[in-house]
Structure formats: structure tokens, C-alpha cells
C-alpha positions as CSV (number, residue, x, y, z in Angstrom):
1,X,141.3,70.7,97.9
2,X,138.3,68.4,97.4
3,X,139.5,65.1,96.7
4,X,136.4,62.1,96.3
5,X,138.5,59.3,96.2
6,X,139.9,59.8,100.0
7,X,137.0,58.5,101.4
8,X,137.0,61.1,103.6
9,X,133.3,62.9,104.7
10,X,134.2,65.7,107.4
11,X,137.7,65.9,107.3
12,X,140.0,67.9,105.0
13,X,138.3,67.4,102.4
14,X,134.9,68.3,103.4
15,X,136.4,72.0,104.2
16,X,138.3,72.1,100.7
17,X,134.2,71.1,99.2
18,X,132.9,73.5,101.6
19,X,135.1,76.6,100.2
20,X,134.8,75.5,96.3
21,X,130.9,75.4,96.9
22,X,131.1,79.4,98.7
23,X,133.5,80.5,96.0
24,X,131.1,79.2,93.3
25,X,128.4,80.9,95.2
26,X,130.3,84.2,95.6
27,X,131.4,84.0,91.5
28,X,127.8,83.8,90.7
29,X,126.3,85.9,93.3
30,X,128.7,88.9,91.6
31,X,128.1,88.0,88.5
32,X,124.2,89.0,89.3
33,X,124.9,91.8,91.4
34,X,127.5,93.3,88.4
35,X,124.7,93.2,86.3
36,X,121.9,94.4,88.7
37,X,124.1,97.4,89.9
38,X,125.4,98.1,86.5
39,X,127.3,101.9,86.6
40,X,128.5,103.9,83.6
41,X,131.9,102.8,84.4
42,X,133.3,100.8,81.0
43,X,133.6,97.3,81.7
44,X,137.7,97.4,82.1
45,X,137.5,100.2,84.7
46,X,134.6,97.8,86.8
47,X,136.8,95.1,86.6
48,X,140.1,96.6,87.8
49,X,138.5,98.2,90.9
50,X,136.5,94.5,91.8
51,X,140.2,93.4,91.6
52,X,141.4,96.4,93.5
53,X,138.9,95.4,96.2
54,X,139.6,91.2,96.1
55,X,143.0,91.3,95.6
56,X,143.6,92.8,99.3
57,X,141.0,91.1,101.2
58,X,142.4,87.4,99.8
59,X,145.7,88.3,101.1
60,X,144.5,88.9,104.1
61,X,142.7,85.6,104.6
62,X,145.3,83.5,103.6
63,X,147.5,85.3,105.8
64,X,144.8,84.7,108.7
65,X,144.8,80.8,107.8
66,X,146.7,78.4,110.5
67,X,149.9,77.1,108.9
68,X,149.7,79.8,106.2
69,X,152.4,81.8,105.9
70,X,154.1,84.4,102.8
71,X,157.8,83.1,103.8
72,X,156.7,79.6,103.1
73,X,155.6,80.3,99.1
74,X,158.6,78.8,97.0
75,X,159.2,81.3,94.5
76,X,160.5,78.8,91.5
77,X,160.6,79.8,88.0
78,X,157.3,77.5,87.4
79,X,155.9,79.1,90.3
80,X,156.5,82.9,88.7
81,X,155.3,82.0,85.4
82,X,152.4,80.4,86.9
83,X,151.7,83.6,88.8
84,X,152.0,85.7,86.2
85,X,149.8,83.4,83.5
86,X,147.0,83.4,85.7
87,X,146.9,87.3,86.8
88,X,147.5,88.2,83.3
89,X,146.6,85.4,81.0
90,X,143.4,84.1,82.8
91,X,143.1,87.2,85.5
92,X,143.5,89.9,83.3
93,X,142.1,89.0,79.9
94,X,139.9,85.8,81.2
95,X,137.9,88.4,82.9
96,X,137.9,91.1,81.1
97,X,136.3,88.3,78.0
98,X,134.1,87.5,80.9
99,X,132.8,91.1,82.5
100,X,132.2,91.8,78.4
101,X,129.8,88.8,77.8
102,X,128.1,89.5,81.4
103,X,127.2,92.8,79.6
104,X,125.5,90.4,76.8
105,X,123.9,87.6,77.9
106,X,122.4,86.8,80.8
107,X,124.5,85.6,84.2
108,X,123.0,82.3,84.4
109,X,123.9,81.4,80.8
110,X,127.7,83.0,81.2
111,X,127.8,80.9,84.3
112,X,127.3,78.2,82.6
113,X,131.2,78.5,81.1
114,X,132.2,77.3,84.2
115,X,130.7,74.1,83.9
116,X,132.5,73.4,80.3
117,X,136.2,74.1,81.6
118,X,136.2,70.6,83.7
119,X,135.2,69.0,80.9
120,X,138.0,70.7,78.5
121,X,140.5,70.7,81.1
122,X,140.3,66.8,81.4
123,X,140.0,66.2,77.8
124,X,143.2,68.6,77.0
125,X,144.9,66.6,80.1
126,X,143.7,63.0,78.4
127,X,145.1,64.2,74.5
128,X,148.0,66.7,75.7
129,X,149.6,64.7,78.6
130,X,148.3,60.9,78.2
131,X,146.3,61.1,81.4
132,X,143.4,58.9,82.0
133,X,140.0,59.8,82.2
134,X,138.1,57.9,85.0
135,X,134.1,56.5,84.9
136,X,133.2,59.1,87.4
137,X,134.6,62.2,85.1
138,X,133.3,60.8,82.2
139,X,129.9,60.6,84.2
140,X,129.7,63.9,85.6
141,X,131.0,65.1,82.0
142,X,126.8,63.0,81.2
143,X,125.7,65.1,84.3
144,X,126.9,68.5,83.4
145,X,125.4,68.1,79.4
146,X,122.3,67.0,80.9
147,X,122.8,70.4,83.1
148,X,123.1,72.4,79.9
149,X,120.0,70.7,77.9
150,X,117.9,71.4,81.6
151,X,119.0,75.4,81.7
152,X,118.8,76.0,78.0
153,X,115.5,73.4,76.9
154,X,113.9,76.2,75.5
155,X,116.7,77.1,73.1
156,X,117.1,73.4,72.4
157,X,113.0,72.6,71.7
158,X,113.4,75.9,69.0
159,X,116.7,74.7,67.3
160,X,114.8,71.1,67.0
């Protein structure tokens, strides 16, 4: 979607940077708003009807995408079990994890999860599967601690 190394500044991969950055801005634009416009409703119930909602409207935009079409998915066995990881697995009780500590902490510092996973995801990639880890991820791996010590200084200067 966003690949650095292609040299490439307004081409594909300036639209696959351009829709990570508006999904990141969506994720933590309703992570505020869930928390601002906070109802009675239990947290399980809020997050099935946000996925009642989503759910729909996705389909229909990648549906409305050129060259995207729902005869062209290859449904594979890895492709199923991928499916059904990440709407259950990750989906389901990712996000139900996630709506629960929204009603805990604040949403800048649950936010802040989604800065760890690259760093996990590449380390479980480098130990798991014997990939390499380049300069650049281990320097954006610098910029997201220094990220971390910046949002949370005040927590930091008390624990020192």
C-alpha cells in the first residue's frame, strides 16, 4: 500500500500513504468521539453496532473502487482462515480489549498501542520467520520511543 523504497512520490504509492494517514485519522477521530459521546450502551453492544455501521459502508467502497471487484477475491483456505482470524481474532476480541480500555484511559494514550504493533510485528517477523530488519525500521522503531517518552514526559519525570 505504501511502499518507501519504490522511489515513487505521487504515484501509487502516494494514494496507498494518503489512505493509511485518513484511516489513522478516522481510528483516532472515533476513538475521541466514542468517548465524548459515551451512551449507557455496554461496551460490547457500542462496538457491534460501530461494526454494524462500517462493515456496510466498506463494502461499498471497495465495490466503488476501479479494478475492484467481489468475483476477483480468491477464496483459498489461507484466505478463509485469514478472514475469519481477523473478524474474530483481531476484529472481534481486538476490539472489544480495545473499546474496554477506551473506557479507562484516555484516547491519546490507547492510541498510542498502535504505534507498538510495527515494532512487535517486525521483531516477531525478525525471531519467528528469519526476516531482516532494515536501518530505516530500526530507526523509526528510535522515532516512535522518542514518540512515547514526548506523549507520556510527565509520567516518565515522576517514575524518575
Amino acid at each position: 500500500m505504501a511502499n518507501p523504497d519504490s522511489g515513487t512520490v505521487f504515484g501509487a504509492d502516494f494514494r496507498g500513504v494518503v489512505l493509511v494517514f485518513f484511516a489513522a485519522a478516522a481510528f483516532a477521530l472515533g476513538a475521541v468521539l466514542t468517548r465524548r459521546l459515551r451512551t449507557d450502551l455496554p461496551v460490547a453492544s457500542m462496538q457491534a453496532w460501530m461494526m454494524l455501521a462500517g462493515a456496510p459502508l466498506l463494502y461499498a467502497v471497495s465495490v466503488a473502487l476501479p479494478g475492484e471487484s467481489p468475483s476477483a477475491v480468491a477464496w483459498t483456505t489461507d484466505a478463509v482462515l485469514a478472514l475469519g482470524y481477523f473478524a474474530f481474532v483481531a476484529g472481534g476480541v481486538g476490539f472489544l480489549l480495545y473499546c474496554d480500555l477506551l473506557d479507562r484511559l484516555a484516547p491519546v494514550e490507547i492510541n498510542l498501542v498502535g504505534y507498538v504493533a510495527p515494532v512487535f510485528t517486525a521483531l516477531s517477523g525478525w525471531v519467528v520467520l528469519g526476516e531482516s530488519v532494515a536501518g530505516s525500521t530500526l530507526a523509526g522503531f528510535v522515532v516512535i520511543v522518542a514518540g512515547f517518552a514526548l506523549v507520556k514526559r510527565r509520567a516518565l519525570a515522576d517514575a524518575l
